[in-house]
C-alpha positions in Angstrom: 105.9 123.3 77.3 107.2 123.3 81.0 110.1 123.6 83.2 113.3 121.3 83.0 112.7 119.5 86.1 115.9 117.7 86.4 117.7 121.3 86.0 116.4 123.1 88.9 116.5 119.4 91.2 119.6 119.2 90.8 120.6 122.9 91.4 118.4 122.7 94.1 120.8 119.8 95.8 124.0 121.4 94.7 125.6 121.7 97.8 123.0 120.5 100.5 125.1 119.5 102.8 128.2 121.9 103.1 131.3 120.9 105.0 130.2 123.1 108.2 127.1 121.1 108.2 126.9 118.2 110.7 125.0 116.4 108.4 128.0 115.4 106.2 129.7 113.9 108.9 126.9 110.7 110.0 126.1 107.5 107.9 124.2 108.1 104.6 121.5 105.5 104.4 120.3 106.8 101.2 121.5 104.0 98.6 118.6 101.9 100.9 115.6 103.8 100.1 113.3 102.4 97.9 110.4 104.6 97.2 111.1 107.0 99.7 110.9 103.8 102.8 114.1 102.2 104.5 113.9 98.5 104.8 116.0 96.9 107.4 116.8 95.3 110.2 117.6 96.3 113.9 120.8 93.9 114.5 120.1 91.5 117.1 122.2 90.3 120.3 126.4 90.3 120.2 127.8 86.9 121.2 129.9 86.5 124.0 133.8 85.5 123.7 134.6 82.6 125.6 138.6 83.3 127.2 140.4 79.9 127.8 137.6 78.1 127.1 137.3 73.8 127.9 133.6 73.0 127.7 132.6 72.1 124.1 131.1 71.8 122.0 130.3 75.1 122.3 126.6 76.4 122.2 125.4 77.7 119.2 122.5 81.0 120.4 120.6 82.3 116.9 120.8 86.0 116.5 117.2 87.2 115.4 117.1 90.6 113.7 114.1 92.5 114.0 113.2 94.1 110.6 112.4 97.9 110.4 111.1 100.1 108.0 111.1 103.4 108.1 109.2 105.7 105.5 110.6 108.9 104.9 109.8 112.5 106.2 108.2 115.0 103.5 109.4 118.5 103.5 107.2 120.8 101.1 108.6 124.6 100.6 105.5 127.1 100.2 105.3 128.3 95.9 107.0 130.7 94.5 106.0 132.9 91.5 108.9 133.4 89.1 109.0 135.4 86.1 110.1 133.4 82.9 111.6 130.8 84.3 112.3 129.3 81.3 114.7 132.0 80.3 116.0 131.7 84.2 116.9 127.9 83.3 119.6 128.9 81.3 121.1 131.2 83.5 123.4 129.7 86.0 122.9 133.2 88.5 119.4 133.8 87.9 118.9 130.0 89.0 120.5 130.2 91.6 118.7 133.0 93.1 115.2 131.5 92.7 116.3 128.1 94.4 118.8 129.4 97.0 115.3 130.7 99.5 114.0 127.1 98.8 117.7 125.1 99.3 118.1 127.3 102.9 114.6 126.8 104.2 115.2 123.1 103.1 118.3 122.8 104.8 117.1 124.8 107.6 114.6 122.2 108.0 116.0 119.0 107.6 118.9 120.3 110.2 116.3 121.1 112.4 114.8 117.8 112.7 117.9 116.1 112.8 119.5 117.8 115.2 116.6 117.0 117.6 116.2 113.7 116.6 120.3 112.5 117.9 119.7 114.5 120.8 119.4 112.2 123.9 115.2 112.0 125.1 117.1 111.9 128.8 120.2 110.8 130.5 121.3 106.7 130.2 124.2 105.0 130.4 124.6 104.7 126.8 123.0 108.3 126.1 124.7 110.8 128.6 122.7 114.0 129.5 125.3 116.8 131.0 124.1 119.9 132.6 126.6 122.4 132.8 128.2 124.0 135.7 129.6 127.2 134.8 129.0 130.8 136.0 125.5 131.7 135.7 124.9 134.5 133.0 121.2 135.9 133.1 118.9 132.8 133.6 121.6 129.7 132.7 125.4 128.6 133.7 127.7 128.7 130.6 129.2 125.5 129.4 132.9 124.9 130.4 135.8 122.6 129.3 135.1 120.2 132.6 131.8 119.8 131.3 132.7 118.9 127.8 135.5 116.3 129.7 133.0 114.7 131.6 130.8 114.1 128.3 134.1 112.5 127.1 134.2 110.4 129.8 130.7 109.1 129.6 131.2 108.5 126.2 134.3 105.9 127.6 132.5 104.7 130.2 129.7 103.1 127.7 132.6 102.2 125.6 131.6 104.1 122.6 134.2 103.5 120.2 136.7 106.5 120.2 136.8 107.9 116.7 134.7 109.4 114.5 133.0 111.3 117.9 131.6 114.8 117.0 130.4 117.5 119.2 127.9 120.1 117.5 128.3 123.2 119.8 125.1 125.5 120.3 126.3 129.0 119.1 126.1 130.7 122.6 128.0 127.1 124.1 130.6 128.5 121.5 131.1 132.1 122.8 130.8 130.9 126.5 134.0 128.7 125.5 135.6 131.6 123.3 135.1 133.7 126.4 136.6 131.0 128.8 139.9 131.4 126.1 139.8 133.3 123.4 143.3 131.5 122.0 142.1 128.0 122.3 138.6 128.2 121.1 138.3 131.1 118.8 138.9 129.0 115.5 137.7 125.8 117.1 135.1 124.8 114.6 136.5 126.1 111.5 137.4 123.4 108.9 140.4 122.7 107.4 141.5 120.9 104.5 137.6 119.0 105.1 138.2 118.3 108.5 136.4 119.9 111.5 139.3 120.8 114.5 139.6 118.1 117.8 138.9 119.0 120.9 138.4 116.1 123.8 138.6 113.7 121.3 135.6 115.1 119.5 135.2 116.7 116.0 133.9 120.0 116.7 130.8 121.6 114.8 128.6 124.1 115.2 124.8 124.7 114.5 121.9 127.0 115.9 119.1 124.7 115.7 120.1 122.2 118.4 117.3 120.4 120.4 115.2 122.0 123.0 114.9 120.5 126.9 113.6 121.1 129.9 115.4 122.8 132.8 113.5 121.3 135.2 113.4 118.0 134.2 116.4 117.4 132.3 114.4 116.0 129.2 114.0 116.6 125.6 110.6 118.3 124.8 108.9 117.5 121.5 110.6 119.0 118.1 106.7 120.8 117.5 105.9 121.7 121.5 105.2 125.0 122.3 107.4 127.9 124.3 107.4 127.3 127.4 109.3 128.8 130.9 111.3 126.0 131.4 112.7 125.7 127.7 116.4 125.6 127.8 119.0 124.8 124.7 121.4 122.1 124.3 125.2 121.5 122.7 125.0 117.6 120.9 127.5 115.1 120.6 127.4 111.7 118.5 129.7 109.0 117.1 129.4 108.4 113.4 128.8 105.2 113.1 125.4 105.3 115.4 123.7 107.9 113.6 122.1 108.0 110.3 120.7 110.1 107.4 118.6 109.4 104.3 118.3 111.3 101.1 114.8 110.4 99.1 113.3 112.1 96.0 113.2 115.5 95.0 110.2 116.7 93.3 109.4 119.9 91.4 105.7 121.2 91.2 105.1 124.3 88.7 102.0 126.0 87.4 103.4 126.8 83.5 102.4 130.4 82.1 99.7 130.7 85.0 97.7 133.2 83.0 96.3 134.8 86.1 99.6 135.7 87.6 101.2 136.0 84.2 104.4 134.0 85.4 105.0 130.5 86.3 104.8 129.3 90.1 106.8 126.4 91.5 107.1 124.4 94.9 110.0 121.8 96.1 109.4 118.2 97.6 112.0 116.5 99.3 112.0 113.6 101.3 114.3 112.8 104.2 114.9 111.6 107.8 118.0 111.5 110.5 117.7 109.3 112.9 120.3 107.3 115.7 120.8 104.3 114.7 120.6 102.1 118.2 119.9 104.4 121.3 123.5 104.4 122.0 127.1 106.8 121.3 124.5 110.3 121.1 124.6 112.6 123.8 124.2 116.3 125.0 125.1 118.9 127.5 122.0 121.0 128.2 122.1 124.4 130.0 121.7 124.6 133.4 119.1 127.0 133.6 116.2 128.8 131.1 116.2 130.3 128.4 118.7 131.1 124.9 116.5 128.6 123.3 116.5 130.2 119.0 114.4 128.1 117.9 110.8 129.4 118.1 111.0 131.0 114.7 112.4 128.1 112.6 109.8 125.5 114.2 106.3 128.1 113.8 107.4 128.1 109.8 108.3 124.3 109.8 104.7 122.9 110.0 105.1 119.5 110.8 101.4 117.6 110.2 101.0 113.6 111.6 99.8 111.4 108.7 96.3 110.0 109.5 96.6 106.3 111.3 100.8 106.8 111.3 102.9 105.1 113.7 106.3 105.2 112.3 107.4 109.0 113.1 106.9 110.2 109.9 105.4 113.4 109.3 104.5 115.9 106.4 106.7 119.0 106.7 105.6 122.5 105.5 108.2 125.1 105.2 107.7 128.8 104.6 110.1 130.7 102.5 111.7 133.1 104.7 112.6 133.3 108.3 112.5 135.6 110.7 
């Protein structure tokens, strides 16, 4: 006898992505895994368009595509002893209390990494890096609405198409703005009727585990790298249609009737990776300045492991089961 693995998978993905989450709003690759690895191709070079043309016949240039594939990140929670699980199974509540540590870590997690991943490496034409330029408070300069214009503008300039444009605000980006107007930007990323609120042009989100930079030099520091003095935190923007998620399999490990513990103990799988699309239509504004960065916790507990010999970005992912 053992668990109903289908059961607590699927409870375990109820509700992944809420509608807060900025994961709902970015291209779902998922229908193109195939045992947990995306196969495709990176789309090669536009043609030009010939205005009032008279030279024919005209030349015929072969678009090569450059095939990709990317294999899929793991994300293990740490086990869990449950009491009779197979009494639990049956219970809607009592389900949903034993998964709902391992959903939030998981979605903790995968956020995580995905917020770092569309955040810019440094500042390009097609990937605008903004430092702010408000009053400095403590160690940084707050974020202001001339700052979130000129990302706008940048975002025009490289001729990033003008819908579908979000902006994840950092949480304290959020109360510097709130603090700026209280009228304007108290409600600003609530969502109604499914929809986040526009500002700039830009759907507005929020999350706490945006990307870490440098202050000093402007650029993103690795998701894993350690606290450092010049670690500052960053607000993200990106357009839809250049940014992408992945959905794999979810697996459930369980001990049955584990005689020594006299209960059954059980462990999530899941395999996923966010990722832009092309290098282009992602961008931030950083803080001016040190410090606010929230992160430390949630990366210590997210233990993230190179395979042996790997060169596509992939990684193992441990996850304890409570935060800090």
């Amino acid at each position: 006898m053992g668990l109903n693995k289908q059961v607590w998978t699927t409870q375990l993905m109820g509700n992944f992505y809420p509608e807060s989450s900025f994961l709902r709003y970015v291209k779902d690759f998922s229908t193109l895994v195939d045992n947990d690895i995306i196969n495709m191709a990176e789309a090669g070079v536009d043609p030009d368009v010939l205005v009032n043309n008279t030279t024919y016949p005209i030349k015929v240039v072969q678009r090569v595509d450059k095939p990709i594939s990317i294999e899929l990140d793991l994300f293990e929670t740490e086990n869990t002893l449950v009491r009779r699980p197979e009494v639990i199974e049956y219970s809607y509540d009592q389900l949903e209390s034993v998964i709902m540590g391992h959903r939030s870590q998981l979605r903790a997690a995968t956020a995580a990494k995905a917020a770092h991943a569309f955040a810019p490496q440094k500042d390009g034409v097609f990937t605008p890096v903004i430092m702010t330029t408000g009053e400095t408070v403590g160690t940084r300069k707050r974020i202001t609405i001339a700052d979130i214009l000129l990302l706008k503008e940048r975002f025009d300039d490289a001729n990033i198409p003008f819908e579908d444009r979000y902006l994840v605000l950092n949480p304290k980006h959020l109360s510097d703005l709130i603090l700026f107007d209280v009228k304007a930007f108290k409600d600003i990323t609530d969502i109604t009727n499914g929809q986040p609120k526009k500002f700039a042009g830009f759907n507005v989100l929020q999350t706490s585990c945006t990307a870490t930079y440098n202050g000093t030099t402007q650029e993103k520091v690795e998701f894993d790298a350690e606290k450092a003095d010049t670690d500052t935190f960053c607000s993200f923007a990106f357009q839809k249609d250049e940014v992408m998620k992945a959905d794999g399999q979810v697996h459930l490990y369980e001990r049955f009737d584990d005689p020594e513990e006299r209960g059954t103990i059980l462990g999530f799988d899941k395999r996923f990776i966010a990722l832009p699309i092309r290098s282009k239509g992602i961008g931030a504004i950083v803080s001016d300045g040190t410090g606010g960065v929230t992160t430390y916790n949630l990366r210590k507990q997210i233990k993230a492991t190179k395979k042996a010999g790997e060169d596509t970005g992939t990684s193992g992912v441990s996850i304890d089961n409570e935060l800090e």
